[in-house]
C-alpha positions in Angstrom: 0.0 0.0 0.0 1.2 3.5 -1.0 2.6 5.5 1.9 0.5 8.7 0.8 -2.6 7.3 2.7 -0.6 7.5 6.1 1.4 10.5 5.8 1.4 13.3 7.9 1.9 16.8 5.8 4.5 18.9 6.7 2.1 22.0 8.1 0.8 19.6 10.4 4.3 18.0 11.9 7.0 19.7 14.6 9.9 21.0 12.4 12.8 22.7 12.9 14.8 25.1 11.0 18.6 24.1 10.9 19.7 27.1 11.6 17.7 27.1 14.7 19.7 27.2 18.5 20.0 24.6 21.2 17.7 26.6 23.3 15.1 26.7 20.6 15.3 23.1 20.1 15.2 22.2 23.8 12.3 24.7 24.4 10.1 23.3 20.9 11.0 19.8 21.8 9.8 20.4 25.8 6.1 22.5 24.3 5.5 19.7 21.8 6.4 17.2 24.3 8.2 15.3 21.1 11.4 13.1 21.5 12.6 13.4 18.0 11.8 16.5 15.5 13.1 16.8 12.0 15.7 19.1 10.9 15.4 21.1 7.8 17.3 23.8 5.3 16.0 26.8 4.5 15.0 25.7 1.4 12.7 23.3 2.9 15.1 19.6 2.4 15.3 16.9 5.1 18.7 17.3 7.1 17.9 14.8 9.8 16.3 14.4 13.0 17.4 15.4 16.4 16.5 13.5 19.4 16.4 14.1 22.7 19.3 11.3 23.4 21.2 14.5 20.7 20.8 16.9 22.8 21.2 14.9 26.0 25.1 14.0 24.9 25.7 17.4 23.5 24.7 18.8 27.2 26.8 16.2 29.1 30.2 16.7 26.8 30.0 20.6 27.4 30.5 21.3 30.8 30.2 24.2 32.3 27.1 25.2 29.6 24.2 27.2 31.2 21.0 27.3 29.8 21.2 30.9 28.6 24.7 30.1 26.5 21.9 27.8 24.7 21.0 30.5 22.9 24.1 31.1 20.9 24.4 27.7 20.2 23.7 26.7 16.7 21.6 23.2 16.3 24.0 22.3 13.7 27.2 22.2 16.5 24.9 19.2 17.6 26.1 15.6 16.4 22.7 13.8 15.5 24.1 10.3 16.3 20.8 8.0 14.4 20.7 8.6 10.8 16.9 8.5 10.3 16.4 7.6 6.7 13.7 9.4 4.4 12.0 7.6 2.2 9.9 9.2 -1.1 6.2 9.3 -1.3 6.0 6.4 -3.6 7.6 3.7 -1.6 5.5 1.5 0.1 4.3 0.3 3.7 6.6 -2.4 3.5 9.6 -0.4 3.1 9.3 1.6 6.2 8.6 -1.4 8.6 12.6 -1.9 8.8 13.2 1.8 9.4 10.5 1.9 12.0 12.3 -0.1 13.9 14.6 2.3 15.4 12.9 5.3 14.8 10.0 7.3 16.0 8.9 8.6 12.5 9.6 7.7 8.9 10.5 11.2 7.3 9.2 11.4 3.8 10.3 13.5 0.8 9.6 13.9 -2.8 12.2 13.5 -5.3 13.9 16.6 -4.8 14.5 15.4 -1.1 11.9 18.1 -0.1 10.5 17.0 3.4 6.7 17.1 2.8 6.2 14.8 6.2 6.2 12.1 8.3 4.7 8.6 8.9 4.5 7.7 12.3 5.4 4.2 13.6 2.3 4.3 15.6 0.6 4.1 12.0 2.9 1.8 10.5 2.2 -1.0 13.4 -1.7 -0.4 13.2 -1.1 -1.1 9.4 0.8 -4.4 10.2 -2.0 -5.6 13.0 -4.6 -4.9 10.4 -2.7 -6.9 7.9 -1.9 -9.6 9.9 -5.4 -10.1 11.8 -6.7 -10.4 8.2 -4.5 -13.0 7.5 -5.4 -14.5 10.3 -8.6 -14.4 9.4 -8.0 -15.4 5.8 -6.2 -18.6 7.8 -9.1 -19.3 9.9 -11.8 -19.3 6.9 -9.6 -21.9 5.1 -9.2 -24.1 8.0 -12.8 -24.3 8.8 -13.6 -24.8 4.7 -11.3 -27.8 4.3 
């Protein structure tokens, strides 16, 4: 099944802009209550996604930080350790079980790697009970026809 009936456009998903500081990040991250939020350029392309484990690391290597020096901190001095793969809006459901594995989200892009949104894993293992209780089912039918 096509990915376009799952996803999540962009207007409606948690973004931030790469040129965006620590102290934005931690303070969009903490409203949205989100552990993970894509990155993007200015022109709109998937850089990655940071994650809270990111920041976390970032924090604990750079001691001596206060909160306000978070300010002047560019979100690109970050390391984002996960490379969350994007996928384009005509793979298919099956493609993104592997990636959401490890990964909150499934960012998806068109084929100019222009992020136009998510799939969430949430929807990705509703998709696989569906498929797999009709199986079942399917299973069950045969067995009681034979």
């Amino acid at each position: 099944m096509n990915i376009a009936f799952f996803l999540l456009p962009k207007q409606e998903v948690v973004c931030l802009p790469s040129n965006a500081t620590l102290r934005q990040t931690l303070e969009r991250m903490e409203r949205h209550r989100y552990t993970a939020v894509p990155v993007l350029s200015e022109d709109g392309k998937y850089v990655g996604t940071v994650t809270e484990g990111d920041l976390l690391w970032y924090l604990k290597n750079k001691q001596g930080l206060s909160f306000e020096q978070t300010a002047r901190i560019p979100l690109s001095d970050v390391p984002l350790r996960l490379s969350n793969r994007p996928v384009q809006i005509d793979a298919n459901m099956e493609d993104l079980i592997s990636l959401a594995k490890g990964q909150n989200f499934v960012p998806v892009v068109d084929d100019t790697r222009t992020f136009i949104g998510i799939v969430r894993r949430s929807d990705i293992i509703d998709y696989c009970a569906r498929s797999f209780m009709g199986q079942g089912a399917d299973e069950k039918r045969a067995i009681r026809e034979a």
